[in-house]
DSSP file (Angstrom, degrees, kcal/mol; ACC not computed):
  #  RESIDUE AA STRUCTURE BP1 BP2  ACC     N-H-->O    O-->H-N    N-H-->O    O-->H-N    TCO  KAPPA ALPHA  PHI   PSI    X-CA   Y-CA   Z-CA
    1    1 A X              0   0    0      0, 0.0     5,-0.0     0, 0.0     0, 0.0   0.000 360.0 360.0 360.0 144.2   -8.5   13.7  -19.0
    2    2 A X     >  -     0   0    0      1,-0.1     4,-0.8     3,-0.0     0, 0.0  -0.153 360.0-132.1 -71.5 179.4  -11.9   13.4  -17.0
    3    3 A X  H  > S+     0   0    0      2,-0.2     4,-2.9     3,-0.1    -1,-0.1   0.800 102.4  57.6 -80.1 -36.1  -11.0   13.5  -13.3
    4    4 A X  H >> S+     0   0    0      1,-0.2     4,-1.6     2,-0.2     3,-1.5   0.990 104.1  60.3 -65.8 -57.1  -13.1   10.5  -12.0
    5    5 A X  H 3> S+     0   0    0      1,-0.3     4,-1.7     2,-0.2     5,-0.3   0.752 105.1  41.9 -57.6 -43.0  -10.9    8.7  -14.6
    6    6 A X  H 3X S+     0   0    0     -4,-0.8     4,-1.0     2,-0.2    -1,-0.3   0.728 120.5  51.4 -75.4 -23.5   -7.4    9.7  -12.8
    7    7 A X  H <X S+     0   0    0     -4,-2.9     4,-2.1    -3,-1.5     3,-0.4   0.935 106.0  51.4 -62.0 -78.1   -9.4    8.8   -9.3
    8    8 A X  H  X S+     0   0    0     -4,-1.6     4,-3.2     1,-0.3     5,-0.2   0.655 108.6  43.8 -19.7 -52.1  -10.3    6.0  -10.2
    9    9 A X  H  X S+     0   0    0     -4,-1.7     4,-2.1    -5,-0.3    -1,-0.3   0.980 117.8  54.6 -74.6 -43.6   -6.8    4.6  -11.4
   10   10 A X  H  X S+     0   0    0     -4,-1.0     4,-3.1    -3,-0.4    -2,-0.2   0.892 106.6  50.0 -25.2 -50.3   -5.5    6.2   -7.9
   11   11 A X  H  X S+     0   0    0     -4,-2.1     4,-4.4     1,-0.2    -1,-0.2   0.952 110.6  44.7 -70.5 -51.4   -7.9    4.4   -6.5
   12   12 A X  H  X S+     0   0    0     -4,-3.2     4,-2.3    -5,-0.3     5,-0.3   0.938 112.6  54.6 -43.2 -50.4   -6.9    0.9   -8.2
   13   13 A X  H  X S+     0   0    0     -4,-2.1     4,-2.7     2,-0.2     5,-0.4   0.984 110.0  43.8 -55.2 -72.2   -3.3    1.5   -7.5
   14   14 A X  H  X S+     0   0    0     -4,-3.1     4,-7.8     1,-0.2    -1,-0.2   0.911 112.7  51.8 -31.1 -52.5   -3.8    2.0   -3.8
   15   15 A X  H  X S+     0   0    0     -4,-4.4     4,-2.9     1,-0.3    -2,-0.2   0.878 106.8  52.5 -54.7 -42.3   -6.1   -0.9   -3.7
   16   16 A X  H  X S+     0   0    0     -4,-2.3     4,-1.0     1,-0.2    -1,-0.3   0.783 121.1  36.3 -64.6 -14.8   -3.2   -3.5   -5.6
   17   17 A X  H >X S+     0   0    0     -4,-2.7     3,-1.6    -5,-0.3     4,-1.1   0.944 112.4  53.1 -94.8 -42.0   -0.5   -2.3   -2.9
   18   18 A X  H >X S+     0   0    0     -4,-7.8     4,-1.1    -5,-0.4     3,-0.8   0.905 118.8  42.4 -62.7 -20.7   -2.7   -2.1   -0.1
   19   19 A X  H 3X S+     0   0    0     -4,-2.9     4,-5.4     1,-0.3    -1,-0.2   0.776 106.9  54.0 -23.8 -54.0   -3.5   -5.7   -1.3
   20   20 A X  H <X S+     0   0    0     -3,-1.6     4,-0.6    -4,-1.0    -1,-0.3   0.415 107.6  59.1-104.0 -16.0   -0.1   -7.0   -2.0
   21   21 A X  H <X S+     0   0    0     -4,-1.1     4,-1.0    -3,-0.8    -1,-0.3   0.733 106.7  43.7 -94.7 -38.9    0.7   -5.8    1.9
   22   22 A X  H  X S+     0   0    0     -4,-1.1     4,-2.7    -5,-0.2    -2,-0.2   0.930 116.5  48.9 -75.7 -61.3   -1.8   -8.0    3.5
   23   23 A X  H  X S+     0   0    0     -4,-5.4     4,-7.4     1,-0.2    -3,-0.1   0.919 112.8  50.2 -20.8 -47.6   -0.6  -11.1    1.1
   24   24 A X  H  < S+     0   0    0     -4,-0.6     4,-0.4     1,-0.2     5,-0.4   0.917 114.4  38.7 -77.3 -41.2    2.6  -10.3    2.0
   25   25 A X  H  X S+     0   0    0     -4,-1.0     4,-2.8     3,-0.2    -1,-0.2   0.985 114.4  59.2 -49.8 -67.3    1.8  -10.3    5.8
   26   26 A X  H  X S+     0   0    0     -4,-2.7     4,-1.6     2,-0.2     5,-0.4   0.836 109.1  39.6 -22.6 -75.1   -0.5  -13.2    5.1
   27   27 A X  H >X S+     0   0    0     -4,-7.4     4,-3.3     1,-0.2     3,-2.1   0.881 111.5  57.8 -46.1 -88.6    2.4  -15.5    3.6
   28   28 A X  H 3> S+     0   0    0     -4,-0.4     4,-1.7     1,-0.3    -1,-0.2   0.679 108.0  52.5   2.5 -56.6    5.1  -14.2    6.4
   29   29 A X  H 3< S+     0   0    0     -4,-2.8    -1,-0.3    -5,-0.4    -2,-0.2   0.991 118.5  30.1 -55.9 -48.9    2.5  -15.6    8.9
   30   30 A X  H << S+     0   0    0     -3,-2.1    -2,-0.2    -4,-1.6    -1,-0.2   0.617 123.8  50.9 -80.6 -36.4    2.1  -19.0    7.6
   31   31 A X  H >< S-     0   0    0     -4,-3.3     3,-0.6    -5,-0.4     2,-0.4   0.976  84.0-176.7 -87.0 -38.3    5.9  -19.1    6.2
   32   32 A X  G ><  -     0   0    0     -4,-1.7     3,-1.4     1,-0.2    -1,-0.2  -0.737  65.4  -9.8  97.8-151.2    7.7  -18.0    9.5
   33   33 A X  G 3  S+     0   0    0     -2,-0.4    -1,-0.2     1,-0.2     3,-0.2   0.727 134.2  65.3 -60.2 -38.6   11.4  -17.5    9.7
   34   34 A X  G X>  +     0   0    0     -3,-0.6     4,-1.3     1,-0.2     3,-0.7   0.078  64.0 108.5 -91.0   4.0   11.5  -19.1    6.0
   35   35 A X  G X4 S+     0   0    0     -3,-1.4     3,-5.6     1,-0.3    -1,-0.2   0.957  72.5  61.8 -56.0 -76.2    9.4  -16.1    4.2
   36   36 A X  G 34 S+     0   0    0      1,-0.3    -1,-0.3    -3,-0.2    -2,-0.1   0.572 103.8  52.1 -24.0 -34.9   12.9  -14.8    2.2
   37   37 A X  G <4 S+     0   0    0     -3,-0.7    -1,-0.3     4,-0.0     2,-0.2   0.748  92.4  84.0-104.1 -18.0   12.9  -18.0    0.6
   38   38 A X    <<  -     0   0    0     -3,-5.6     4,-0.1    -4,-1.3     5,-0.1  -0.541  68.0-140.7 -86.7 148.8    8.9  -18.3   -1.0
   39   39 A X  S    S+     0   0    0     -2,-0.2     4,-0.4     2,-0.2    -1,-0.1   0.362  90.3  60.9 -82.4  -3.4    8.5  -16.9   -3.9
   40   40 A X  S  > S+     0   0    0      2,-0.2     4,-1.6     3,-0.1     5,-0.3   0.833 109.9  49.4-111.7 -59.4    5.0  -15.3   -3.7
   41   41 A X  T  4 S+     0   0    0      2,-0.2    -2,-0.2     1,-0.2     4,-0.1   0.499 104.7  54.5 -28.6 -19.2    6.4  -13.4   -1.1
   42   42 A X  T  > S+     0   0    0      2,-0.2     4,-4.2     3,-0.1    -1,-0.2   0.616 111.2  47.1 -86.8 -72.4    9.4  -12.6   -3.2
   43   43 A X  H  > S+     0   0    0     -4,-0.4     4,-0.7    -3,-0.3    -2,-0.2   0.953 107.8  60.5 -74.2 -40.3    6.7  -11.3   -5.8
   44   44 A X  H  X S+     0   0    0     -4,-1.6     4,-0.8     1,-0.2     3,-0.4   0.833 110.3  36.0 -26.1 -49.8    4.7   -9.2   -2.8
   45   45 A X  H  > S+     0   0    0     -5,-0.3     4,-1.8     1,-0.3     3,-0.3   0.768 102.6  63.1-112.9  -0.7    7.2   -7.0   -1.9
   46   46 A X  H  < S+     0   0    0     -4,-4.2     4,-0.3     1,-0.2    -1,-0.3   0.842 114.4  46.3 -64.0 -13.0    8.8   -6.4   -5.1
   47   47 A X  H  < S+     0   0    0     -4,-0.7    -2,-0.2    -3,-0.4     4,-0.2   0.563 120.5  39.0 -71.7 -10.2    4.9   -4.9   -5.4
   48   48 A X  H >X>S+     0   0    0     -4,-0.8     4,-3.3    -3,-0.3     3,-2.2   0.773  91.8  95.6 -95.8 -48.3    5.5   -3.3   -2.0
   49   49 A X  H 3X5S+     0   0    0     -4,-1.8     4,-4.3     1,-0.3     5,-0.3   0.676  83.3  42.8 -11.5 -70.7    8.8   -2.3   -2.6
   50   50 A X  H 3>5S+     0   0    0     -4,-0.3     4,-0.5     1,-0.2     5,-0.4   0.849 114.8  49.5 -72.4 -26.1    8.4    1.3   -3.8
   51   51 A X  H X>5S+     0   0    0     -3,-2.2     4,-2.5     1,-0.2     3,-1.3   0.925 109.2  53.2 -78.9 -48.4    5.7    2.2   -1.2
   52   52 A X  H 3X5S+     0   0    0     -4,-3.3     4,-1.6     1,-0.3    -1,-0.2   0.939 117.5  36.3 -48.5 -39.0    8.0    0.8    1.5
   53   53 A X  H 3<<S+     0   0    0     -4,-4.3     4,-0.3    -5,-0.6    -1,-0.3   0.661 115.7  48.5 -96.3   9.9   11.1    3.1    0.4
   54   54 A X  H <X S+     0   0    0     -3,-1.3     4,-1.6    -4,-0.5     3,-0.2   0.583 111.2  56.9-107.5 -23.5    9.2    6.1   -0.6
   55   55 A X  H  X S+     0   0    0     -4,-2.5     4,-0.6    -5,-0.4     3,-0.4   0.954 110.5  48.9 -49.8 -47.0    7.5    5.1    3.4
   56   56 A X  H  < S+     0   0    0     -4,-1.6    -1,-0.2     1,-0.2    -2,-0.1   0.518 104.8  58.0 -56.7 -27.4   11.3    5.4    4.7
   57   57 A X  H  4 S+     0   0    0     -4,-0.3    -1,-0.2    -3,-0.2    -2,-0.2   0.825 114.8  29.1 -64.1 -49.8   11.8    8.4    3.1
   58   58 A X  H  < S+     0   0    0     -4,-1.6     2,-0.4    -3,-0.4    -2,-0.2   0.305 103.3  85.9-107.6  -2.3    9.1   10.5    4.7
   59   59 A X  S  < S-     0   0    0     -4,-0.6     2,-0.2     4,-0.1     9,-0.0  -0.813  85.7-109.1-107.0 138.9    9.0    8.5    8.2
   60   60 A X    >   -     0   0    0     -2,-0.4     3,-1.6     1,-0.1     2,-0.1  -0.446  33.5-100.6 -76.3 141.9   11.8   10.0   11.0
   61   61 A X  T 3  S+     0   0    0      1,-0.3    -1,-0.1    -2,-0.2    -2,-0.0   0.298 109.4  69.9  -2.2 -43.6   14.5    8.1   11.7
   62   62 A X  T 3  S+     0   0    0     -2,-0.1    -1,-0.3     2,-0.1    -2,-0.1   0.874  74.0  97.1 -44.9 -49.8   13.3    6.5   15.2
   63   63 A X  S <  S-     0   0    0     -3,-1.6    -4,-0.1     1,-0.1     2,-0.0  -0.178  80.3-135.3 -59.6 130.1   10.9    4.6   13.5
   64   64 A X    >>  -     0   0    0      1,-0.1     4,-1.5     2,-0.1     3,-0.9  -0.394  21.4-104.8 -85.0 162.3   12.8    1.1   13.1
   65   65 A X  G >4 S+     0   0    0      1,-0.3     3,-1.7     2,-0.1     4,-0.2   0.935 110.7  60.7 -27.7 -77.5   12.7   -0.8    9.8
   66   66 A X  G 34 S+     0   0    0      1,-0.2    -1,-0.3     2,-0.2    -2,-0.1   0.230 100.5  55.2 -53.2   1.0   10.5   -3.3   10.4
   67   67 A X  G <> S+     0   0    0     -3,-0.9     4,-1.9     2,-0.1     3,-0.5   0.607  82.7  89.9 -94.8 -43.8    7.8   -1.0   11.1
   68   68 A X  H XX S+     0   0    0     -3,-1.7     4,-3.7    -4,-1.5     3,-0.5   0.728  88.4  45.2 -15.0 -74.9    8.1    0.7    7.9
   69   69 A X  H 3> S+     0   0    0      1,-0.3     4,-2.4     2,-0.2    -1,-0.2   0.729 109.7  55.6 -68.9 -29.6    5.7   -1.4    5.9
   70   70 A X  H 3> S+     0   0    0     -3,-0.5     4,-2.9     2,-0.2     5,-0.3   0.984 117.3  41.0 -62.4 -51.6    2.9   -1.3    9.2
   71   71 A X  H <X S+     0   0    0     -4,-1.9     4,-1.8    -3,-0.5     5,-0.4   0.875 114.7  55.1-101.3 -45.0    3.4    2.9    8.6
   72   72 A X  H  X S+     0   0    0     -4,-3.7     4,-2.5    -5,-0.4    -1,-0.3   0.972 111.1  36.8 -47.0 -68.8    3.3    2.0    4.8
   73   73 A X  H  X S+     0   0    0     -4,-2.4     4,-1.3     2,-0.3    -2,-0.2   0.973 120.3  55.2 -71.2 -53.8   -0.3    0.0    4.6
   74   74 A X  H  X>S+     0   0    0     -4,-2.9     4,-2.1    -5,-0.2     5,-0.6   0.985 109.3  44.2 -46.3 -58.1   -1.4    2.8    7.4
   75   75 A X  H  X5S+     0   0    0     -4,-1.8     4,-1.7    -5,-0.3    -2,-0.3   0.988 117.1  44.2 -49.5 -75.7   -0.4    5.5    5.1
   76   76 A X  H  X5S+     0   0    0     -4,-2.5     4,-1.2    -5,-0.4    -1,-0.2   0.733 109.6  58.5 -47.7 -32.3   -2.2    3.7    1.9
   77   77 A X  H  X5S+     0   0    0     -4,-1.3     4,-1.9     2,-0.2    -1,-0.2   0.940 109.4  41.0 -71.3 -39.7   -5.3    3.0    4.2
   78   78 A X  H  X5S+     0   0    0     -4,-2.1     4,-1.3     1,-0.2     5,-0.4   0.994 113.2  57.8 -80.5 -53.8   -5.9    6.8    4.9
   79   79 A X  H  X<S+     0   0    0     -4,-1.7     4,-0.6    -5,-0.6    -1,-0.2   0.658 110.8  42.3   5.0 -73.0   -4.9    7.2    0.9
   80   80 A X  H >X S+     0   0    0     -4,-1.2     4,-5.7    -3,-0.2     3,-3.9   0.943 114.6  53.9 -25.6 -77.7   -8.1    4.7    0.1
   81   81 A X  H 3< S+     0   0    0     -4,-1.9     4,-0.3     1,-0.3    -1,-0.2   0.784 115.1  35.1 -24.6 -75.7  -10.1    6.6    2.7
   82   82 A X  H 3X S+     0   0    0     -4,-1.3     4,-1.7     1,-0.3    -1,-0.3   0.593 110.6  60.6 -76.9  -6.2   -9.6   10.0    1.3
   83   83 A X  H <X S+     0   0    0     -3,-3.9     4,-3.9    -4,-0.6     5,-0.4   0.919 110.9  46.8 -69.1 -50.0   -9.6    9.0   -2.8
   84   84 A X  H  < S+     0   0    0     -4,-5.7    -1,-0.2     2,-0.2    -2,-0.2   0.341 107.6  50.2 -84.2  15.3  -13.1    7.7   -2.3
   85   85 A X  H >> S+     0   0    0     -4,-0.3     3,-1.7    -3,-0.2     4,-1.4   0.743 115.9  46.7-121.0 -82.7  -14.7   10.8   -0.2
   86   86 A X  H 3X S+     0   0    0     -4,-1.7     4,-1.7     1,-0.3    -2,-0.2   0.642 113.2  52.8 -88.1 -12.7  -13.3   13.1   -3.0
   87   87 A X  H 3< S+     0   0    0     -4,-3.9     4,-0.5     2,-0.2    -1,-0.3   0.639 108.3  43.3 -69.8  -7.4  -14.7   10.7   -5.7
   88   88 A X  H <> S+     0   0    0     -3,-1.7     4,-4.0    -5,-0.4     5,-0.2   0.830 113.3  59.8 -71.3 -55.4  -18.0   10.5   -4.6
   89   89 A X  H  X>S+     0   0    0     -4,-1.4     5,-1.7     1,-0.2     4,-0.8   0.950 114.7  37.8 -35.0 -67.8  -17.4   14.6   -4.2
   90   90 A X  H  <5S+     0   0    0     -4,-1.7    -1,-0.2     2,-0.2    -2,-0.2   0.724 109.5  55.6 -68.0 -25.8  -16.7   14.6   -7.7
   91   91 A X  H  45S+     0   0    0     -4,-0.5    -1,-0.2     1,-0.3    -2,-0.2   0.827 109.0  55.2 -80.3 -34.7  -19.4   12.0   -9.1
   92   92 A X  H  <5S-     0   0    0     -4,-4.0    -1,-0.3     1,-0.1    -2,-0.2   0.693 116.5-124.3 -82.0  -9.1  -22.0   14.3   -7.2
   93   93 A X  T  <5       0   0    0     -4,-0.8    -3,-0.2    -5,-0.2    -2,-0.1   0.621 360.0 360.0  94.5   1.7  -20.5   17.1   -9.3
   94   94 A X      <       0   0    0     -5,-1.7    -4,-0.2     0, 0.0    -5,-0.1   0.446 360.0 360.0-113.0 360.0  -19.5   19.6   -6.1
């Protein structure tokens, strides 16, 4: 399997979560106190979900919950960042 082809879907991947973390923010602004009960929110973070626990996993303890998912999307932006500098790398062939 080419390499650009395994960036690429890397790249996709990142994009749907880092996505699905701004929705999910989005709604949460707009729903308030009352997010847990909409359903597209619901459907965000069961997309979020694994990035958020495997985020809990690797962030130390201090860090409170409710930060997690801010540390998450930060963690997934540098991701982006660094897929698409070493595809570019690769598309130029060095």
């Amino acid at each position: 399997m080419e390499p650009e082809f395994f960036l690429r879907a890397l790249k996709a991947v990142i994009e749907v979560a880092g996505f699905a973390y701004i929705g999910q923010g989005l709604v949460a602004l707009f729903s308030g106190t009352r997010r847990e009960q909409n359903v597209i929110y619901q459907v965000f973070r069961i997309v979020t979900g694994p990035v958020t626990r495997a985020t809990r996993v690797i962030t130390p303890r201090f860090v409170p919950d409710r930060h997690v998912p801010f540390v998450a999307f930060g963690l997934l932006l540098w991701a982006w960042i660094l897929v698409i500098i070493v595809l570019a790398r690769v598309l130029q062939g060095g």
